[in-house]
TORKOL-4160 file (C-alpha; in steps of 0.2 Angstrom, whole numbers, padded with zeros to 4 digits, m for minus):
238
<pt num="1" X="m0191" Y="0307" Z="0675"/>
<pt num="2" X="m0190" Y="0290" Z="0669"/>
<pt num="3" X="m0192" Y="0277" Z="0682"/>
<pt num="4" X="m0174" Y="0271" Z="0684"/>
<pt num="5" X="m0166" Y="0254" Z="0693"/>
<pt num="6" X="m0157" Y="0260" Z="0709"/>
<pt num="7" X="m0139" Y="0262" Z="0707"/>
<pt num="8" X="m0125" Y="0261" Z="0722"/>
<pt num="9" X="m0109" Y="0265" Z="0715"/>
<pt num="10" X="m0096" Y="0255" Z="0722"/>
<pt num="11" X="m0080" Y="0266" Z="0722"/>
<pt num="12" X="m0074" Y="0279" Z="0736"/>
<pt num="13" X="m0059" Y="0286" Z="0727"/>
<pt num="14" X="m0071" Y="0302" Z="0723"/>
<pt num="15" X="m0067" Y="0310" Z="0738"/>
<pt num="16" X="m0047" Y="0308" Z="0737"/>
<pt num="17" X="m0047" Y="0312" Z="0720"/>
<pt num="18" X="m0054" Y="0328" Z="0722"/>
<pt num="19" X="m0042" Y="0337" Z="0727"/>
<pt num="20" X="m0031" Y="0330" Z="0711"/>
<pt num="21" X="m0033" Y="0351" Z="0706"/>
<pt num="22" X="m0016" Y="0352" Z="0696"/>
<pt num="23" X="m0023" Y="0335" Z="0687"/>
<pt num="24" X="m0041" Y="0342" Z="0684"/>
<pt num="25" X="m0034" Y="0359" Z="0677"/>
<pt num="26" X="m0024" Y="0349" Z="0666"/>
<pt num="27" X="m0036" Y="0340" Z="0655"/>
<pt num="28" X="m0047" Y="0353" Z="0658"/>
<pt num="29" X="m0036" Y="0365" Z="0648"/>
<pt num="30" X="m0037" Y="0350" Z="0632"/>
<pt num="31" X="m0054" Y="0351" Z="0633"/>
<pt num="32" X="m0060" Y="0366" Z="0636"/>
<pt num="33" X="m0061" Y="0373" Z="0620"/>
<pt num="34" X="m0074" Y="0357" Z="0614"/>
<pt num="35" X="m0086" Y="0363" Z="0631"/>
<pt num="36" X="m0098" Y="0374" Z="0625"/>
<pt num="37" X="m0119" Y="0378" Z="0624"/>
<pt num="38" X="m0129" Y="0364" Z="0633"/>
<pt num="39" X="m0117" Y="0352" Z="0640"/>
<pt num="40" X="m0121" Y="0334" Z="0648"/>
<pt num="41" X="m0108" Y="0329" Z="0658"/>
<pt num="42" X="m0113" Y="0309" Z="0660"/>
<pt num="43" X="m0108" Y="0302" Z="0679"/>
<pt num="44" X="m0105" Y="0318" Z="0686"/>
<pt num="45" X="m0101" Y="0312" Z="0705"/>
<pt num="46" X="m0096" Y="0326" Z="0715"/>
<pt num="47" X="m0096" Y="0337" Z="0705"/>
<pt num="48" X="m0077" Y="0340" Z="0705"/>
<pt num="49" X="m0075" Y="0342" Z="0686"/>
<pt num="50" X="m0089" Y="0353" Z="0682"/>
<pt num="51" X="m0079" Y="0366" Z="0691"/>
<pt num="52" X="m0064" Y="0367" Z="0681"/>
<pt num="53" X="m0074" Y="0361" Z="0663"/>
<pt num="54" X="m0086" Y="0375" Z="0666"/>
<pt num="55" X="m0080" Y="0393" Z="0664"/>
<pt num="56" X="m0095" Y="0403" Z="0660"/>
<pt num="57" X="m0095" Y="0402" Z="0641"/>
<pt num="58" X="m0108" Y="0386" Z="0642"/>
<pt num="59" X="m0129" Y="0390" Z="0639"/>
<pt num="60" X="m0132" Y="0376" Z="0651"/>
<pt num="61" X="m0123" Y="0361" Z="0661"/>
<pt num="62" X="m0134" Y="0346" Z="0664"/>
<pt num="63" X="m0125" Y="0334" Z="0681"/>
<pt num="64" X="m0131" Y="0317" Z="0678"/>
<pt num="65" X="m0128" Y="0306" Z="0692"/>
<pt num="66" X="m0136" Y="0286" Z="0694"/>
<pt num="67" X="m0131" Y="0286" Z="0713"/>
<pt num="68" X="m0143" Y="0294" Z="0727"/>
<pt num="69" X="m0128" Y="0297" Z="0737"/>
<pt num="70" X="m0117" Y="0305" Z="0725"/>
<pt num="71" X="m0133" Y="0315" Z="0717"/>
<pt num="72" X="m0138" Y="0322" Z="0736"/>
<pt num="73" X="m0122" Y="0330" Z="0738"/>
<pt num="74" X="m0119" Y="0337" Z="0719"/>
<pt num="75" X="m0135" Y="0343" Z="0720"/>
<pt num="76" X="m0132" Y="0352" Z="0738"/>
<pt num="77" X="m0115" Y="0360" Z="0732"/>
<pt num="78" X="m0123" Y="0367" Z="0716"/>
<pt num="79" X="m0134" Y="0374" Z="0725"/>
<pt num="80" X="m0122" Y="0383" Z="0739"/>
<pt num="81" X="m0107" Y="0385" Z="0726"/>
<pt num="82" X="m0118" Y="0388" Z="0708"/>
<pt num="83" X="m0107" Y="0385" Z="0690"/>
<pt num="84" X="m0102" Y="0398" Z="0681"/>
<pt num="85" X="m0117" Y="0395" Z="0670"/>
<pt num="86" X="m0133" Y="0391" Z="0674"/>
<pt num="87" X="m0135" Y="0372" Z="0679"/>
<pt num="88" X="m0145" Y="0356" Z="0686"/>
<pt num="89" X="m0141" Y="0341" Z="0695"/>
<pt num="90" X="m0154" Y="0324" Z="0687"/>
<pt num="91" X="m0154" Y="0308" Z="0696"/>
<pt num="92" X="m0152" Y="0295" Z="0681"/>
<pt num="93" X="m0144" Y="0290" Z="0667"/>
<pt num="94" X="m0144" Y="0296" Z="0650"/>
<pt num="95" X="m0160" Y="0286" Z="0645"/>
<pt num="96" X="m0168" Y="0296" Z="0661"/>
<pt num="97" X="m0167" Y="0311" Z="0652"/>
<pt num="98" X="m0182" Y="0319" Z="0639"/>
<pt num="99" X="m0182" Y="0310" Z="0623"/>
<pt num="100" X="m0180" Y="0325" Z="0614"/>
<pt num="101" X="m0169" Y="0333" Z="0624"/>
<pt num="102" X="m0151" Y="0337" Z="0613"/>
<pt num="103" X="m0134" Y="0345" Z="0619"/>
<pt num="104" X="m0119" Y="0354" Z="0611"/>
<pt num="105" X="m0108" Y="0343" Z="0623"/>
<pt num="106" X="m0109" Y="0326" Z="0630"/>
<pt num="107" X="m0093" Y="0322" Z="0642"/>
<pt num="108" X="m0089" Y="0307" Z="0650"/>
<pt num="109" X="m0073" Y="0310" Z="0663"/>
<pt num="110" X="m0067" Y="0294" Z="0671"/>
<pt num="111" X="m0085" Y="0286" Z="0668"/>
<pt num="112" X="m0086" Y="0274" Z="0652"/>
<pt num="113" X="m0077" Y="0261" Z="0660"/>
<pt num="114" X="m0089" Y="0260" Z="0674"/>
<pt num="115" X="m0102" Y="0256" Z="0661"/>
<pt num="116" X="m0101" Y="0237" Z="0655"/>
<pt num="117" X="m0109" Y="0239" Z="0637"/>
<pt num="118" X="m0099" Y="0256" Z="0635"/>
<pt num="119" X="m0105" Y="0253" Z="0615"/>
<pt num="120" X="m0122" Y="0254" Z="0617"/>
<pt num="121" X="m0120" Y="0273" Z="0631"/>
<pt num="122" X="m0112" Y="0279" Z="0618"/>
<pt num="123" X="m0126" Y="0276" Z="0605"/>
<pt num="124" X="m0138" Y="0282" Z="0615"/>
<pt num="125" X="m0129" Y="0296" Z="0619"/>
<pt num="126" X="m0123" Y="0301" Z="0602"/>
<pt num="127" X="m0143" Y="0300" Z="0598"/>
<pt num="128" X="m0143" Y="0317" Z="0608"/>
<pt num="129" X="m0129" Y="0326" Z="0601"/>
<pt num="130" X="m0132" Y="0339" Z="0590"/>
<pt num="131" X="m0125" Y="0343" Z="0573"/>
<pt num="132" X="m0108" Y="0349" Z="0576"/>
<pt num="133" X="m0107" Y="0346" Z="0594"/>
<pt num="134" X="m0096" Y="0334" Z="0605"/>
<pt num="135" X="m0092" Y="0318" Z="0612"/>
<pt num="136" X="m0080" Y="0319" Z="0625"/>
<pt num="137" X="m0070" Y="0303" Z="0634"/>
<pt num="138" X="m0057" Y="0305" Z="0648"/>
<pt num="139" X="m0053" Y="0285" Z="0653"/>
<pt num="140" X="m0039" Y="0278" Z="0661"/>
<pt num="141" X="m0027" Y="0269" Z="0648"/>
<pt num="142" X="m0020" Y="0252" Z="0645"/>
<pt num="143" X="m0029" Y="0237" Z="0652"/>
<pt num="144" X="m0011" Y="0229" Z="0656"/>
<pt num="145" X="m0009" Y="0243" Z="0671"/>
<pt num="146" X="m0027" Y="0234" Z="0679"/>
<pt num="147" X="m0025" Y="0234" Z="0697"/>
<pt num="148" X="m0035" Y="0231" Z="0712"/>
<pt num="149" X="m0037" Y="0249" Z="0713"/>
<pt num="150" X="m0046" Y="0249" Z="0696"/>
<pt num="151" X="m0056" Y="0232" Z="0702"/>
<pt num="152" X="m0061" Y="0239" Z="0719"/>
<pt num="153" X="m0069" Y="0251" Z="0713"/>
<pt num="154" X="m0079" Y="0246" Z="0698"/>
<pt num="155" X="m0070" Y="0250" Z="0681"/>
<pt num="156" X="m0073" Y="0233" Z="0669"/>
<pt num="157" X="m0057" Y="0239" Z="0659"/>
<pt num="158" X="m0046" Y="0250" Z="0656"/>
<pt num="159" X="m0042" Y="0257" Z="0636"/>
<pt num="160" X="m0029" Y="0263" Z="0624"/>
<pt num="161" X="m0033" Y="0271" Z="0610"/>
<pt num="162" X="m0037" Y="0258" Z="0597"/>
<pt num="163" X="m0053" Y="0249" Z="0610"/>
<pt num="164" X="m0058" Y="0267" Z="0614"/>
<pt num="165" X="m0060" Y="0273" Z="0595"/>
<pt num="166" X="m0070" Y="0255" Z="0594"/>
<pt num="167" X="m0083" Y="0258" Z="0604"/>
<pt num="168" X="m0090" Y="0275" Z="0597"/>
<pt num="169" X="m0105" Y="0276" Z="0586"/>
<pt num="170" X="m0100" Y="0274" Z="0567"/>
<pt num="171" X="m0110" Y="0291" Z="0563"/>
<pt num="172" X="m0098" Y="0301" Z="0572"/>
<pt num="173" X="m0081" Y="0308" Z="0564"/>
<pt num="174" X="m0066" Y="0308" Z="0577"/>
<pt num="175" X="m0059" Y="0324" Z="0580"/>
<pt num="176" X="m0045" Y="0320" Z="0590"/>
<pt num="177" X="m0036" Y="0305" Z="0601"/>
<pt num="178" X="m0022" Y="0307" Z="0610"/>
<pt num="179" X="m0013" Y="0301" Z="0629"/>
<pt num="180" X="m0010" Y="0312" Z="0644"/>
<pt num="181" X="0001" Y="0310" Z="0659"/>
<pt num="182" X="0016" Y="0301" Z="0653"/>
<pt num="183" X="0028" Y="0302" Z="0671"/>
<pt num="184" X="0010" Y="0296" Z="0679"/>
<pt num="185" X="0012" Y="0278" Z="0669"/>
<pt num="186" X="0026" Y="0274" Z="0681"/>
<pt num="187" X="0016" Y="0277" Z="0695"/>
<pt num="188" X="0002" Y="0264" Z="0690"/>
<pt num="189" X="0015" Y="0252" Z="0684"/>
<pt num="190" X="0019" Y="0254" Z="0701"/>
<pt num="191" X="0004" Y="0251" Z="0710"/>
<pt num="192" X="m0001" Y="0234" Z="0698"/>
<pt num="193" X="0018" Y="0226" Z="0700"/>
<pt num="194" X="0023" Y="0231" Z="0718"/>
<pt num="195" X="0010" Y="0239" Z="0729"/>
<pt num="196" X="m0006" Y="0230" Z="0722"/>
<pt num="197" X="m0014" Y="0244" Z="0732"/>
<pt num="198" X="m0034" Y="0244" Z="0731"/>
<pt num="199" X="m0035" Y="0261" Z="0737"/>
<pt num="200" X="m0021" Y="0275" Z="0735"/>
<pt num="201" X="m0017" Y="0285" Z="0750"/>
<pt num="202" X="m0019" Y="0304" Z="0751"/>
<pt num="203" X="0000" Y="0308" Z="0753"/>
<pt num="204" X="0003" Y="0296" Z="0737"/>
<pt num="205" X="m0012" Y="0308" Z="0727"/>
<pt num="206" X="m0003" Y="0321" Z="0735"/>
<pt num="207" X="0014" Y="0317" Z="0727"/>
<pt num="208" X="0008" Y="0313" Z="0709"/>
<pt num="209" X="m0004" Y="0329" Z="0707"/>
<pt num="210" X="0008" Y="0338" Z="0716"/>
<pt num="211" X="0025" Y="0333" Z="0706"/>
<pt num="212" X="0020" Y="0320" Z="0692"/>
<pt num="213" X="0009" Y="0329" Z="0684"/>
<pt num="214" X="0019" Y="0344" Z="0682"/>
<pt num="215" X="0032" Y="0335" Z="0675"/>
<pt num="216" X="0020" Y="0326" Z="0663"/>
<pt num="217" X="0014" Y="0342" Z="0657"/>
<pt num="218" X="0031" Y="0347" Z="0651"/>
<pt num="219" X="0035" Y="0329" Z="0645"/>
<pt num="220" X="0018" Y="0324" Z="0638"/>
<pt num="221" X="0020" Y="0337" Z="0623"/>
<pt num="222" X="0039" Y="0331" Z="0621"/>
<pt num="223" X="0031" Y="0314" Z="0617"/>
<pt num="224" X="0018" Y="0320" Z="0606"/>
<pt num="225" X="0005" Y="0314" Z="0618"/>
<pt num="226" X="0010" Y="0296" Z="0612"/>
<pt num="227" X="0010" Y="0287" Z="0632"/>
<pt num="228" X="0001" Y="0291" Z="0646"/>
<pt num="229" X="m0007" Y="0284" Z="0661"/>
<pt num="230" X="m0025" Y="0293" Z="0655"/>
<pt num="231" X="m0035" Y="0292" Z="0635"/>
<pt num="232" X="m0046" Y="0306" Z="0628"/>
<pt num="233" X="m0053" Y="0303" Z="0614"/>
<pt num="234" X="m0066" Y="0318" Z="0607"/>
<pt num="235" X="m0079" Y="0314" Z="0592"/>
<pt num="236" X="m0090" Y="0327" Z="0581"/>
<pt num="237" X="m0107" Y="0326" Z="0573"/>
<pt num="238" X="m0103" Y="0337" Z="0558"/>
């Protein structure tokens, strides 16, 4: 592996945010169908979304994790609770990696705005996609809903649709881009004008995966996925 600097990633939301189940299912069944042969999934963390991204269908699924602390304890559960497919944990980022080591598809779930020049890890990640394969970004939308929440824990913005399509490599074709999680807006609206909360609280995950979210999954299609607190945005190498 390539020598790497080390890396301490700031936030402790992962541990809260796992249990968001009803949320993870959601996207998960969005993106699903662009998940397939050797994936990279870029920041990894926990390994929270693996579990519902992976359903067996995948060749392999690379976790690729900067933080010791974060890579000890993906590495430890995939060993206990194996994917559906056969998979590896790697302490680095995407320049850790082989250079010629390519993947069908590359996903980045609540991680490119952890990344300062999100431009340039996109580049070098496209580099590794293969003809017809993926790109796939889940990022939380609209930089007017930053809170201390978002700065606590280390995002450097947030996106709506227009600055995430900017910052993908010209040599890939966009599939699709589109919002999710509409009721969940008024939630973070919340949170940036009232609470100015740097951390949410259990019960308050607990009430939006448990009672936003379904509603959002009913209203989100009624809108034609045109708001949401949440962007995705998936690119093609055709």
């Amino acid at each position: 592996m390539t020598r790497m600097q080390p890396y301490s990633y700031v936030g402790s939301e992962l541990e809260v945010f796992q249990h968001a189940r009803r949320w993870k299912a959601y996207y998960a069944s969005g993106l699903r169908r662009f998940v397939a042969g050797d994936v990279l999934e870029v920041g990894a963390g926990l390994g929270a979304t693996c579990r519902f991204l992976c359903d067996g269908r995948q060749r392999s699924w690379t976790c690729l994790e900067p933080d010791q602390r974060l890579y000890d304890v993906l590495a430890a559960s995939l060993k206990t609770q194996p994917l559906a497919a056969p998979a590896r944990a790697v302490l680095g980022t995407v320049a850790s990696l082989p250079a010629d080591e390519q993947f069908d598809s590359i996903l980045y779930v609540d991680v490119l705005e952890h990344i300062q020049d999100d431009r340039a890890e996109l580049v070098a990640s496209a580099a590794r996609l293969r003809s017809r394969g993926y790109l796939v970004v889940l990022a939380p939308a609209h930089q007017t809903l930053y809170s201390p929440f978002d700065e606590a824990i280390g995002h450097f913005r947030r996106y709506d649709k227009g600055s995430l399509l900017a910052a993908a490599p010209l040599d890939l074709q966009l599939v699709s881009a589109y919002y999710l999680d509409a009721v969940g807006v008024a939630a973070s609206l919340a949170n940036r004008l009232l609470l100015r909360s740097s951390m949410p609280t259990p019960a308050q995950i607990k009430l939006w995966d448990g009672v936003l979210v379904p509603v959002s999954r009913v209203v989100d299609p009624i809108l034609r996925y045109s708001v949401g607190k949440s962007v995705v945005a998936i690119w093609t190498r055709s």
